[in-house]
N, C-alpha and C positions, 0 to 999 in steps of 0.2 A: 371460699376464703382465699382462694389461691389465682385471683384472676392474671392471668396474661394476655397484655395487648399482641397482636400479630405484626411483626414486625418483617421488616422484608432485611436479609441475613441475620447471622447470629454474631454477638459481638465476643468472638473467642481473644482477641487479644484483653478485652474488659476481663475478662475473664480469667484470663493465665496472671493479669496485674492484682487481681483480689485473691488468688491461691496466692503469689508473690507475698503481700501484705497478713495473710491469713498465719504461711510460715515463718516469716522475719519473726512476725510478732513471740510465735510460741518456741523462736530460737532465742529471741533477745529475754522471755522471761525467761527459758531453760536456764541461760548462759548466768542468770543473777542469780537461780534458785544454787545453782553448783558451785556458784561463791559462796553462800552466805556461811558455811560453817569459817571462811579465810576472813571474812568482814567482820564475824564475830572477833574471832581471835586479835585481831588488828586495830579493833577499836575499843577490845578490851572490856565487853560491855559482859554481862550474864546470859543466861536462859529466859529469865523473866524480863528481863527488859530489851530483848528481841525479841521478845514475842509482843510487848507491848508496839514494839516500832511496826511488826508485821498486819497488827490490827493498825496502825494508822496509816500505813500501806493503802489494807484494805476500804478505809474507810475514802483515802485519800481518791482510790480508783472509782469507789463508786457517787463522790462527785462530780469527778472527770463524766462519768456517764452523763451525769443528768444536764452537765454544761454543754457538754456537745451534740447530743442528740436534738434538741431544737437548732443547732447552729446547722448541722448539718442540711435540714428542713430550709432555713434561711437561703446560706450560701452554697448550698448545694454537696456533696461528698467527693466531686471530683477537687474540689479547694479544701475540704477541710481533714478528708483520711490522708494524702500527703502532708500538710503541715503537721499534724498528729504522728506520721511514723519520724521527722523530721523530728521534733520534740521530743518525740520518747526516745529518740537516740542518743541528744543531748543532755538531756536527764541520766540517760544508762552510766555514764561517766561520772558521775558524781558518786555514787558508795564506793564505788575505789579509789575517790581520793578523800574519803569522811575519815579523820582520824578520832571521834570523840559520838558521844552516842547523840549527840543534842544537831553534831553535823549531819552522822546517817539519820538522826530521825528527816532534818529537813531536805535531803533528796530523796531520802524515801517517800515525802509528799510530793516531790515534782514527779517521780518515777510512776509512782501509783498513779496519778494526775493524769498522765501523759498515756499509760497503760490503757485506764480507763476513756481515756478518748478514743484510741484508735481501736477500743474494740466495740464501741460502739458505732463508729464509724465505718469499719470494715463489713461490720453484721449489716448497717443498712444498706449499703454498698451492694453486697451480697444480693441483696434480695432484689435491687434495681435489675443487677445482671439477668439471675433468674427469673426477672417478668420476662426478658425475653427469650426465652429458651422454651420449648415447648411441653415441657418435665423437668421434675425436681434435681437440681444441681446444691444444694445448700450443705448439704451434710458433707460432700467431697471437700467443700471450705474448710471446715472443720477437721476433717481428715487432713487437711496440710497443715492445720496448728500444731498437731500431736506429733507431724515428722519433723516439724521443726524442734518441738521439744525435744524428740530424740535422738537428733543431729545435735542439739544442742548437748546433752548428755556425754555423747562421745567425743565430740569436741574439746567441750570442758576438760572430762580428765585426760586428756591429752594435753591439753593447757597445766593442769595441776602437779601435771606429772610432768614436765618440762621446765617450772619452776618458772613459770612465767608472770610478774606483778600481776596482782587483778586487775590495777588500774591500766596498764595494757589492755589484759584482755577485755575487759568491759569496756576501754577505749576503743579496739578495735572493733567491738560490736555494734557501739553507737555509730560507730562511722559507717558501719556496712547498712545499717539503718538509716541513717541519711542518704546513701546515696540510691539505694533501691528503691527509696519513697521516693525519691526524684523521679529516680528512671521508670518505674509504674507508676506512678502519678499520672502520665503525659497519656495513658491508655485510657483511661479509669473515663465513665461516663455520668453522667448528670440523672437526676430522676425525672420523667417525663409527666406531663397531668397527666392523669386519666382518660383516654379518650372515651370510652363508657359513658360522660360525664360532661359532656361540652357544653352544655346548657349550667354547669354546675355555679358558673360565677353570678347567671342572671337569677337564679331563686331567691327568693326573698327567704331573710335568714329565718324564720320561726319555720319553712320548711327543708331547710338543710338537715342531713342527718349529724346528729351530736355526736365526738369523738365517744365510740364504745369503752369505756372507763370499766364498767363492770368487767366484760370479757378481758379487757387488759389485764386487769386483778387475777381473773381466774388464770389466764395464760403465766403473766406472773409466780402466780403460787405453784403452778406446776413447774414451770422454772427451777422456782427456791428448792422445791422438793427431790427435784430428779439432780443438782446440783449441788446436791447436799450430798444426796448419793453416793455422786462422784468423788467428793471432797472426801469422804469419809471412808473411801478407797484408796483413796493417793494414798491418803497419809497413817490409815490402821490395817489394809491388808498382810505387808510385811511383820509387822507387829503383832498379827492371831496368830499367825503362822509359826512364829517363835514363841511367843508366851504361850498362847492355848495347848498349841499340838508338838512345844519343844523341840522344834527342828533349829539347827543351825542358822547363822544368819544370812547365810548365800543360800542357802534354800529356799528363807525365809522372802528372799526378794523375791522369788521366782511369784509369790502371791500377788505382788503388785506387777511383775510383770507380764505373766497371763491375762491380766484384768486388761494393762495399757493393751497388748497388744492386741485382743479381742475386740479394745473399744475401737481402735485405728481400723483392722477389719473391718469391720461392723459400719463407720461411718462411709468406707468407700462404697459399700454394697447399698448402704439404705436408699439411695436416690432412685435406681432401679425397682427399688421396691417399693418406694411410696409412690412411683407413678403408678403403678398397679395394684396396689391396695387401699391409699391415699393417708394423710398425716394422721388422723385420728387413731387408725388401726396402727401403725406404727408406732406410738406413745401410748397406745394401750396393750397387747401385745409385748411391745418390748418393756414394758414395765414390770408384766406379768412374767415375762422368762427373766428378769432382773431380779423380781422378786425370790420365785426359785430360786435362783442363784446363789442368792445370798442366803436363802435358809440352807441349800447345800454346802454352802461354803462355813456357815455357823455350825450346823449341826453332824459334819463329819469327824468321825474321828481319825480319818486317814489321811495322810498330807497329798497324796494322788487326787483323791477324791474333791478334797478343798481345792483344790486347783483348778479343777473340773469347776467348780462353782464359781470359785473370783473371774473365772472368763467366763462364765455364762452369765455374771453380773453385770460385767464390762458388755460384751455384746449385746444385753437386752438394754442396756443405759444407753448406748452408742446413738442411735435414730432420734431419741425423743428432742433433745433439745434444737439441734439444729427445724426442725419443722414449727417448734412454737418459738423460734424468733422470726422466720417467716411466716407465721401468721401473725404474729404483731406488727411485723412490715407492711401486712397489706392489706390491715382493719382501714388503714386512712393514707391515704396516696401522699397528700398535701403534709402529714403531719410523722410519717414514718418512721424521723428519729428520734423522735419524742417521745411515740408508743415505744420503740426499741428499748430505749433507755432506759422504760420504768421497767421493761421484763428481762433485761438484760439484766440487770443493777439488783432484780431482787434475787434471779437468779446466783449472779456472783454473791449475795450476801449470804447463801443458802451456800456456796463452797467452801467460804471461810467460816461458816458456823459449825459444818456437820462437825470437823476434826476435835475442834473445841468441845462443841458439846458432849463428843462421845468419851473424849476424856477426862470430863466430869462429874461421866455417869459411872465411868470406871472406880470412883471411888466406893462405891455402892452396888456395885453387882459386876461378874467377868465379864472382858469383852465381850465375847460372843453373842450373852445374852443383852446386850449396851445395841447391839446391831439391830435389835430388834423396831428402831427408831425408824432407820430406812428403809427397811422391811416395811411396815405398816406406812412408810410416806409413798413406797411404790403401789402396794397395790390401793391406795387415795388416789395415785398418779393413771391407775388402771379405770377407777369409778368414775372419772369426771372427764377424761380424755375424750368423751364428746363434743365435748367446748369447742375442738378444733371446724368439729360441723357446723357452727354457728357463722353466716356472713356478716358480713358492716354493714348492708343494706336493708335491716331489718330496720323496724318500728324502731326512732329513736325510746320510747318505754322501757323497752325489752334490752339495749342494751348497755343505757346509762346510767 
């Protein structure tokens, strides 16, 4: 599934321009996420109707997916992940100057929009780089969204603590997003055909192989699954930790912080290791110590112990996703941001569900036992993890 053409050098500046875009991206969402409690207060809105706006956020990104990932296909990634980090930075500016919930809701659709582009953009981008490299490079992309996020963190309260307008500081973000989407832009390479395939225009089409739709789904649903995971870490880790096992609330962070920073490790290491194990083992495997994890981190009743477990969560979560977006990049050459799109998108819908839905299971049993949702989505994510064994070359039957 993971074919690489041979190509004469490697394109490391393409390369250092997709880390470039990979970090921007997970600074410029940091930088809104460590506003929102100042955009609340500012525009005077509730808890429940930021959380409405946050679902149309999410909903808003994951159209942006589905628009761009064929454009991308079309006009290629080197035209369309610059004008994407170019937009999303001009969007970024707008919740800092929404004074009314009706304003932030509509930048929050450009934001989402604009978010959702470039990460569908970046991801397929990604995977163009890594045909040419002679081993797995994808998970390192990923690993610069998470230090962007956490550049973005200390940033921010430096920003907060400074007493700095938002609409500065998210000004001054969109702007750094404009102009490094410029400046890697100019790096950034095109998807090449297939050379595997040079005959592929003159086949008559009832013997062309049909876009693998099924394996998409399946890649997809592991996506949502392992993605949900995630979500349901961000935003309940610090939360067991204090309500379950009654620890303080700077203690309490230290849950979601063992987890990031495990996942961050975890993604630098995994490309080493999926060249020598390969994706499947990696999304199964890591799902299986993820799972662990999380029943150690549910079922301890010692806050050391729990600790131990939200980073054995995070590190088993770390590998999976990055490998099945590169295998949706490279079920169909010709069609790459399209297949992304839909396993990107179900993905993301699976990060903003898990938090959600674990806190509507809360009303009905304690966290811990609530967790038991990702648990059993991991090791699903363990059973079926041979999907990644499956090529695009097979019998269109088999994978349509």
């Amino acid at each position: 599934m993971n074919d690489r053409p041979q190509r004469t050098g490697l394109p490391r500046a393409a390369r250092v321009a997709t880390w470039t875009f990979f970090a921007l991206n997970g600074f410029a969402v940091g930088m809104w996420v460590v506003h929102i409690p100042v955009v609340e207060r500012s525009t005077g809105i509730s808890h429940s109707t930021l959380g409405v706006l946050l679902l149309v956020l999410g909903a808003a990104a994951f159209a942006g997916m589905q628009v761009v990932g064929p454009l991308a296909d079309r006009f290629g990634q080197r035209l369309v992940l610059p004008v994407a980090g170019v937009l999303l930075g001009i969007a970024l500016i707008g919740p800092g100057l929404a004074g009314s919930w009706w304003s932030l809701g509509l930048t929050l659709v450009a934001f989402g929009f604009f978010n959702g582009s470039i990460d569908v953009a970046m991801n397929s981008h990604a995977v163009v780089v890594e045909r040419a490299y002679p081993r797995p490079i994808m998970a390192s992309f990923h690993a610069m969204w998470s230090i962007g996020g956490a550049i973005a963190a200390f940033v921010g309260a430096a920003v907060l603590k400074a007493g700095i307008p938002t609409a500065a500081a998210l000004g001054g973000t969109g702007a750094l997003c404009v102009v490094l989407s410029l400046v890697a832009g100019r790096f950034l390479l095109n998807a090449e055909p297939a050379k595997s395939e040079p005959a592929e225009t003159e086949k008559a089409p009832a013997e062309r192989v049909r876009p693998p739709m099924r394996l998409v789904w399946l890649l997809g649903a592991l996506a949502f699954a392992l993605m949900l995971s995630e979500g349901v870490a961000n935003d309940w880790a610090a939360l067991h930790l204090q309500d379950v096992l009654g620890t303080s609330a700077a203690t309490a962070a230290l849950g979601y912080g063992s987890f990031a920073v495990a996942m961050t490790v975890g993604r630098f290491a995994t490309d080493r290791v999926a060249a020598l194990v390969g994706p499947a083992a990696i999304v199964r495997y890591g799902s299986a110590l993820a799972a662990f994890g999380l029943a150690v981190a549910s079922l301890s009743p010692w806050v050391p112990l729990a600790l131990v477990g939200w980073a054995l969560f995070g590190l088993g979560l770390s590998g999976g996703v990055p490998q099945l977006f590169t295998a949706a990049g490279n079920l169909d050459t010709r069609n790459s941001g399209a297949l992304m799109a839909k396993v990107v998108g179900l993905g993301y819908v699976g990060l903003l569900a898990g938090p959600a839905l674990i806190g509507g299971l809360t009303r009905w049993m304690p966290l811990n036992v609530a967790f038991a949702v990702p648990f059993v989505l991991c090791v699903l994510a363990v059973v079926f993890a041979p999907v990644l064994t499956q090529r695009r070359d097979r019998e269109p039957a088999e994978v349509s």
